[in-house]
C-alpha positions as CSV (number, residue, x, y, z in Angstrom):
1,X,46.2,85.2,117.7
2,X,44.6,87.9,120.3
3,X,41.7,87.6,121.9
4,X,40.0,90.6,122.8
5,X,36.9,89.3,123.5
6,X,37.4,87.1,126.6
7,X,39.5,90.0,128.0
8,X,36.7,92.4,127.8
9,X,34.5,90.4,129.5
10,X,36.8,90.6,132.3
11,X,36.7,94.5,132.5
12,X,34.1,95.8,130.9
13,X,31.6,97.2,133.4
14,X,34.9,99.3,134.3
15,X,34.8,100.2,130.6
16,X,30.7,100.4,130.2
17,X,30.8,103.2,133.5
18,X,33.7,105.3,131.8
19,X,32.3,105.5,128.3
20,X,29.2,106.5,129.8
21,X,30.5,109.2,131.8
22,X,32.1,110.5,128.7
23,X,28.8,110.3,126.5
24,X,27.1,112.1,129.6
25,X,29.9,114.8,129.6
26,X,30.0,115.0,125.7
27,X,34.0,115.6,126.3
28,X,35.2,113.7,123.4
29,X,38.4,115.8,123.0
30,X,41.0,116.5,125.3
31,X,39.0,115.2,128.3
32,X,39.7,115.0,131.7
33,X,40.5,111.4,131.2
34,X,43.2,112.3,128.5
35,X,45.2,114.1,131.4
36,X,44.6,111.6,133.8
37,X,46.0,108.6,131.5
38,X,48.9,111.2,130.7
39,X,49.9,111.0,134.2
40,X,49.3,107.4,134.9
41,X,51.3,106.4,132.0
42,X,54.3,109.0,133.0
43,X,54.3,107.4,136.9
44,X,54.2,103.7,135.6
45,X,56.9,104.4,133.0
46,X,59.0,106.6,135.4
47,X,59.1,109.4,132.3
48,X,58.8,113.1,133.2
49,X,56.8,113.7,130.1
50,X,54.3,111.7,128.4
51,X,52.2,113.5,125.1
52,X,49.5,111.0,124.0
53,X,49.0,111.1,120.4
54,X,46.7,109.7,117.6
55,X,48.7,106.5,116.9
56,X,52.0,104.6,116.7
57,X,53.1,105.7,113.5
58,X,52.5,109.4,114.3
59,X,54.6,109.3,117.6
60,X,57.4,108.3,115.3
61,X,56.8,111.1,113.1
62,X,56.2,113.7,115.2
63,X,59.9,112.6,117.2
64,X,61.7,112.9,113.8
65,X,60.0,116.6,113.7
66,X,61.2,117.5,117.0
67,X,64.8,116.2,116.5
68,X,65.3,118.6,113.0
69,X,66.1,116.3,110.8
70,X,66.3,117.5,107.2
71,X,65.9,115.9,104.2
72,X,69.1,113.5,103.8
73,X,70.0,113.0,106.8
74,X,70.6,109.6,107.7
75,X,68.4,107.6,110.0
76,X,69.5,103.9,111.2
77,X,66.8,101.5,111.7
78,X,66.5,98.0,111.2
79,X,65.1,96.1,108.2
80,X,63.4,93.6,110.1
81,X,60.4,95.5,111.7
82,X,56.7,96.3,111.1
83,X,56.7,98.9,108.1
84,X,55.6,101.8,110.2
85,X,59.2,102.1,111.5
86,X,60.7,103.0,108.5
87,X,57.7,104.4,106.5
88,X,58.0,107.7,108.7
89,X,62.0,108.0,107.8
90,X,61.0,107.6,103.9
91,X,57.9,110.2,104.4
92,X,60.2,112.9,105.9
93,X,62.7,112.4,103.4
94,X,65.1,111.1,105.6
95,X,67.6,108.4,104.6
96,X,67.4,104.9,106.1
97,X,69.9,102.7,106.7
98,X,69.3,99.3,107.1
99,X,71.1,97.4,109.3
100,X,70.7,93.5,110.4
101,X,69.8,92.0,113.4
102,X,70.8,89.8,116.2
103,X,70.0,86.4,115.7
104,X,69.4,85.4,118.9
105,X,66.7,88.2,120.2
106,X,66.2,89.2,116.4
107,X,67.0,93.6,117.7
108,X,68.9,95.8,115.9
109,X,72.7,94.6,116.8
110,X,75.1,97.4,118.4
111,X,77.8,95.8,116.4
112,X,76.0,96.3,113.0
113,X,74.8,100.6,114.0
114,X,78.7,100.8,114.9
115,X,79.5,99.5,110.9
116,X,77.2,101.8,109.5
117,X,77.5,105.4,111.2
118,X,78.6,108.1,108.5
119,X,78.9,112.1,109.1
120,X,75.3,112.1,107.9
121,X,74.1,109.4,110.3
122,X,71.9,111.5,112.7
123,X,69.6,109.6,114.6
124,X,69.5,105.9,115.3
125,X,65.5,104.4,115.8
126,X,66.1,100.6,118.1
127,X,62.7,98.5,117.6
128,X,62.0,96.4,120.5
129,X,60.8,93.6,118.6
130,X,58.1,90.9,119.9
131,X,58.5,92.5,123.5
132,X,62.5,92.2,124.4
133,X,64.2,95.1,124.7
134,X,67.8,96.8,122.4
135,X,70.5,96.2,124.2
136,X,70.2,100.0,125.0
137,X,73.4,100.5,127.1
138,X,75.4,99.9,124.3
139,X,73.4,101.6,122.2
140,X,73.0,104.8,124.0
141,X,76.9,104.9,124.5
142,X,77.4,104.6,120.7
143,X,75.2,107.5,120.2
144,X,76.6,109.4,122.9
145,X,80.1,108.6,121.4
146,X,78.8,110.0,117.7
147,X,76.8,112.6,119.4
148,X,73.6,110.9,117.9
149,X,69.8,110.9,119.0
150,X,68.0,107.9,120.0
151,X,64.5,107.1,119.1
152,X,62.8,103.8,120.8
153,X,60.3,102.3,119.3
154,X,58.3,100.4,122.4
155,X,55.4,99.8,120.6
156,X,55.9,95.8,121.5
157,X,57.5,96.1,124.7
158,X,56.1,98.4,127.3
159,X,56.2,97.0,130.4
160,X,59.5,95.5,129.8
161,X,62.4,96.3,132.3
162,X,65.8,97.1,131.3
163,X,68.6,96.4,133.5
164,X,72.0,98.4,133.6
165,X,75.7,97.0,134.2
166,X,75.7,99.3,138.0
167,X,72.1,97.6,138.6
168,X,69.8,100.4,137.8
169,X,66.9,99.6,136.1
170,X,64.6,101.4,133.5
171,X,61.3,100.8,131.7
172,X,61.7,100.5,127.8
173,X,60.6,103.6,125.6
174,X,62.4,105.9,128.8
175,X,65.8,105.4,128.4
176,X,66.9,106.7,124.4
177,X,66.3,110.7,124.0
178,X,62.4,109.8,122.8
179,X,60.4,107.0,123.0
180,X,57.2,106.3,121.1
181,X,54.5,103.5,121.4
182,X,51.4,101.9,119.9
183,X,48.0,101.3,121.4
184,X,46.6,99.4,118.7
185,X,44.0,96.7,119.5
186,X,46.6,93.6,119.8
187,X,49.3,95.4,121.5
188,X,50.0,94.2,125.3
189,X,48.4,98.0,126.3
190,X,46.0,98.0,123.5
191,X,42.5,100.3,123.1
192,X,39.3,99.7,121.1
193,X,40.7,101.8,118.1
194,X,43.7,103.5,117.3
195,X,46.2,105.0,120.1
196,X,49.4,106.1,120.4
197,X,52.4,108.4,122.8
198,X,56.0,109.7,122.9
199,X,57.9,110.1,125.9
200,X,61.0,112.0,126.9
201,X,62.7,113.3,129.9
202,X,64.1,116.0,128.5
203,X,61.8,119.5,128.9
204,X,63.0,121.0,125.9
205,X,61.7,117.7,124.1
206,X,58.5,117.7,125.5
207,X,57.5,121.2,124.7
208,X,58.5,120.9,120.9
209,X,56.9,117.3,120.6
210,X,53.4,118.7,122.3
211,X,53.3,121.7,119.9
212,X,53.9,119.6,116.7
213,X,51.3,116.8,117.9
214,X,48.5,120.0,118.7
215,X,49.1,122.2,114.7
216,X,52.4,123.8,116.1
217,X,50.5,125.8,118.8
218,X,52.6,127.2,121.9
219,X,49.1,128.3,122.8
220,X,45.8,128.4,121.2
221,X,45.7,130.0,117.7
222,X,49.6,130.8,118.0
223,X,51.4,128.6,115.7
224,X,55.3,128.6,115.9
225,X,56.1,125.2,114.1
226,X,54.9,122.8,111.1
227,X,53.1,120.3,113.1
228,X,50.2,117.8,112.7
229,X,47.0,117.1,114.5
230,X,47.6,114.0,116.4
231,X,45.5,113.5,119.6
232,X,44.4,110.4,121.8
233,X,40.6,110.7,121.9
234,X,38.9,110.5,125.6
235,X,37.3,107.7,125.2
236,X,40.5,105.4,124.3
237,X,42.0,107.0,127.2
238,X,39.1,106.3,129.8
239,X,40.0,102.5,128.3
240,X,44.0,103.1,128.5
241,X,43.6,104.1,132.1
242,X,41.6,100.5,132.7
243,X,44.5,98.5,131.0
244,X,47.0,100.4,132.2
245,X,46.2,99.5,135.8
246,X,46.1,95.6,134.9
247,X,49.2,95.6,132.5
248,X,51.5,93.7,135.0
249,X,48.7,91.1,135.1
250,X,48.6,90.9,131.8
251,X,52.6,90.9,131.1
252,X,52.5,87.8,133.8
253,X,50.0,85.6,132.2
254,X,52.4,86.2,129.0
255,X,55.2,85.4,130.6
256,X,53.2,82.1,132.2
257,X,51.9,81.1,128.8
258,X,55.5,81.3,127.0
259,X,57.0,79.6,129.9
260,X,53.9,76.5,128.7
261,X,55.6,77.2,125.3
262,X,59.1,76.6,126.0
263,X,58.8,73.7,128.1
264,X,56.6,71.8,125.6
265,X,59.4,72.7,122.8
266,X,62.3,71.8,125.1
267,X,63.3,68.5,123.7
268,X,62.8,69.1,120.1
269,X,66.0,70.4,117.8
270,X,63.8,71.4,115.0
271,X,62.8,74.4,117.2
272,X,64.3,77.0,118.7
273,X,62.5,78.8,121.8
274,X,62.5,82.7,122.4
275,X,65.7,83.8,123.5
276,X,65.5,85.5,127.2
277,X,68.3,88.1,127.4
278,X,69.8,88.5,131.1
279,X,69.4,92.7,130.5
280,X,65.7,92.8,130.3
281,X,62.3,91.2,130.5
282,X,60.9,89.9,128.3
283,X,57.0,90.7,127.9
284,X,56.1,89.0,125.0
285,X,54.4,90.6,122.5
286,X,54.7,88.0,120.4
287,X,55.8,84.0,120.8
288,X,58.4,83.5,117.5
289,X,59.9,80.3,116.9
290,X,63.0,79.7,114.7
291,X,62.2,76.7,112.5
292,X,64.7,74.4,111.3
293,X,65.6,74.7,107.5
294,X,64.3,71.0,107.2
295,X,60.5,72.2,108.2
296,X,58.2,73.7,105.4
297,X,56.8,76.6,107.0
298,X,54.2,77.2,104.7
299,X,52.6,73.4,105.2
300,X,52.8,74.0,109.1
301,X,50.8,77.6,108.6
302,X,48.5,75.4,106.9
303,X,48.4,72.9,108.9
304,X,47.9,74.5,112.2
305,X,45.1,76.6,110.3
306,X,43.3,73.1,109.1
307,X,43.2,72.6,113.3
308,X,41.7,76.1,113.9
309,X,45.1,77.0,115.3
310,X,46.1,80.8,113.9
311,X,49.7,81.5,113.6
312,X,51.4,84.6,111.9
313,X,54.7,85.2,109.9
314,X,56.1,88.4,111.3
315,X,57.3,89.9,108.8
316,X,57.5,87.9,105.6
317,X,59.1,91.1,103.2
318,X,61.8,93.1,105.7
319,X,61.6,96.8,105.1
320,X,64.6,97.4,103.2
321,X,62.9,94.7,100.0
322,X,59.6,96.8,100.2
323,X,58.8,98.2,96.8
324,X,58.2,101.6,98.6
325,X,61.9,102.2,99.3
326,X,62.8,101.8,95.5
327,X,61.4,104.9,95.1
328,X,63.9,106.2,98.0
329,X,67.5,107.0,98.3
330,X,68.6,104.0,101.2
331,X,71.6,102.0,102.2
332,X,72.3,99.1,104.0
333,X,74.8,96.3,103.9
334,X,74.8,92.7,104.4
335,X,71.4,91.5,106.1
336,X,72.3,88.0,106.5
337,X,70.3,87.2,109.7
338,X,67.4,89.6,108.4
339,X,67.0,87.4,105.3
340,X,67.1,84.4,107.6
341,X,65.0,85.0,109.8
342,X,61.6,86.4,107.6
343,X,61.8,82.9,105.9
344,X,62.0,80.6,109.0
345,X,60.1,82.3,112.0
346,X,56.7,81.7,113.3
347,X,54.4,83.1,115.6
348,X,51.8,81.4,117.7
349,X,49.1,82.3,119.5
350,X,49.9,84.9,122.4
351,X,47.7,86.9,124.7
352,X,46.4,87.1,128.3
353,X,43.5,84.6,128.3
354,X,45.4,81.5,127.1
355,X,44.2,77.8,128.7
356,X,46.5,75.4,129.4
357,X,43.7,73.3,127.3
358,X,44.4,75.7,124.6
359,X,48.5,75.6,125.1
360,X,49.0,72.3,125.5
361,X,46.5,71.8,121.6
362,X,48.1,74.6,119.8
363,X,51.5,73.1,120.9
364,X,51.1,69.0,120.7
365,X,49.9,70.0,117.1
366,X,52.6,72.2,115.8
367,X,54.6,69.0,117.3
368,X,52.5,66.2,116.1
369,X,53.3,68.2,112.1
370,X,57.1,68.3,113.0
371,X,57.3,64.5,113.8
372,X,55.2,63.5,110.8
373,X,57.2,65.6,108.2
């Protein structure tokens, strides 16, 4: 589905020279490189503050913390997400509330968050899933209208461009009160371990979210809140910094290799394509196909795997039917298009160092099953 390998061949003298420098400096915490990414990432994302952090998951958490949230409070999020999304609502002893989808770019729908807000409902969490982004004009005005914060997770889009009805344009993960990402191996700005930041442009924000992800400290020793210790190690960062400067490349050969995709799926009406919304860009975290009803998803998997072709189903069990939240006070309603969805999507290979050999094989077989069953 990824492959790392060939990418790292591409940069890693870049990556030898900086770990090396580290080793020789022995500053494996908090290292100049640490501020340096810090500041790269703010200027590329246009964010006044960026606080790099220990992973994806933690970013969320330590954005709940900062809001005040107590226990009860309710949290909208949808269902139909990696767990991580939702696991930090249920660990704070929040309330979810699940809400579907739109079937068409498979985000949280505005029309759904609208349906569900209560007098408890403080915070809604948009997941910009496989790389497109929330339709985040809509939702920020909702959430202005209910006096609501707004927590992006961009863990699968940054890079992506969001553009506003007056023509302004923002990066994903800037434009809700807090946004939070991943830089897990896969992801489109991805390290050699675990990564993670939270972004805000509010200054107020930034000072509460860097206390909590450093034990609470407003300075050394001096604790003044319950926080965690969630830090992005030098080394990743010396590697972030790399990627970082390369992730429009990257984002293009994406784009390039779903473009490969959509063309070679065009004529068949068993499949339906990645839908490109007009507000953003789509950077392509993932390549998800919609497979007709009459398609057994389960032989393609197998099939494809029989041809040394990987594919993925993201994500067969949607958050709100995971046997962790029956131990959890939740609501949601109807989650039609969620239900849909985690039985007939799949995912097929996407990354930065895909052939046209290797597009054209992966998709004249998923083709060549489609035509014979």
């Amino acid at each position: 589905m990824v492959d790392l390998i060939t990418q790292y061949e591409a940069i890693k003298d870049e990556v030898k020279l900086s770990i090396d420098n580290i080793l020789d400096n022995a500053q494996f915490i908090n290292g100049p490189d640490v501020h340096a990414f810090k500041e790269e990432l703010e200027s590329y994302l246009g964010a006044k503050h960026v606080i790099p952090c220990a992973n994806g998951t933690d970013a969320l958490q330590i954005a709940m913390m900062a809001l005040d949230l107590k226990p009860g409070d309710e949290v909208i999020t949808p269902s139909y997400t990696y767990i991580a999304t939702t696991e930090v609502v249920g660990l704070l002893r929040l309330k979810p509330v699940f809400v579907d989808c739109d079937p068409k770019t498979f985000n949280i729908s505005p029309e759904e968050i609208r349906k569900a807000i209560t007098p408890k409902t403080k915070a809604i969490v948009p997941v910009h899933l496989y790389g497109q982004s929330c339709d985040m004009e809509e939702i920020m005005e909702i959430a202005k209208e209910h006096n609501l914060y707004v927590i992006e997770d961009n863990a699968q889009a940054i890079g992506s461009n969001y553009t506003f009805i007056d023509g302004s344009i923002k990066k994903t993960g800037t434009i809700g009160h807090i946004g939070c990402t991943s830089f897990f191996p896969s992801k489109n700005l991805g390290g050699y371990g675990d990564g993670g930041a939270i972004c805000t442009n509010d200054d107020n924000l930034a000072v509460k979210l860097k206390m909590i992800a450093s034990h609470g400290q407003s300075k050394r020793y001096y604790h003044d809140v319950v926080g965690c210790n969630s830090r992005l190690d030098t080394i990743q960062a010396a590697i972030l910094r790399i990627k970082l400067r390369k992730l429009d490349e990257y984002i293009d050969s994406r784009r390039k290799a779903a473009a490969f995709y959509d063309q070679a799926f065009a004529n068949n009406d068993k499949i339906t394509v990645p839908y490109r919304c007009s507000k953003t860009k789509h950077v392509f975290h993932q390549y998800t196909l919609q497979l007709d009803e009459s398609i057994d998803r389960d032989a393609l998997v197998e099939y494809l795997a029989s041809k040394e072709i990987p594919s993925m189903i993201y994500y067969p069990v949607p958050a709100h039917k995971q046997k962790m939240f029956q131990q959890l006070e939740t609501r949601c309603g109807s989650l039609e298009t969620t239900d849909w969805l985690t039985s007939r999507v799949i995912s097929l290979p996407m990354h930065t160092e895909l052939s046209e050999q290797q597009l054209s094989y992966i998709s004249s077989e998923v083709l060549n099953f489609i035509e014979k069953n």
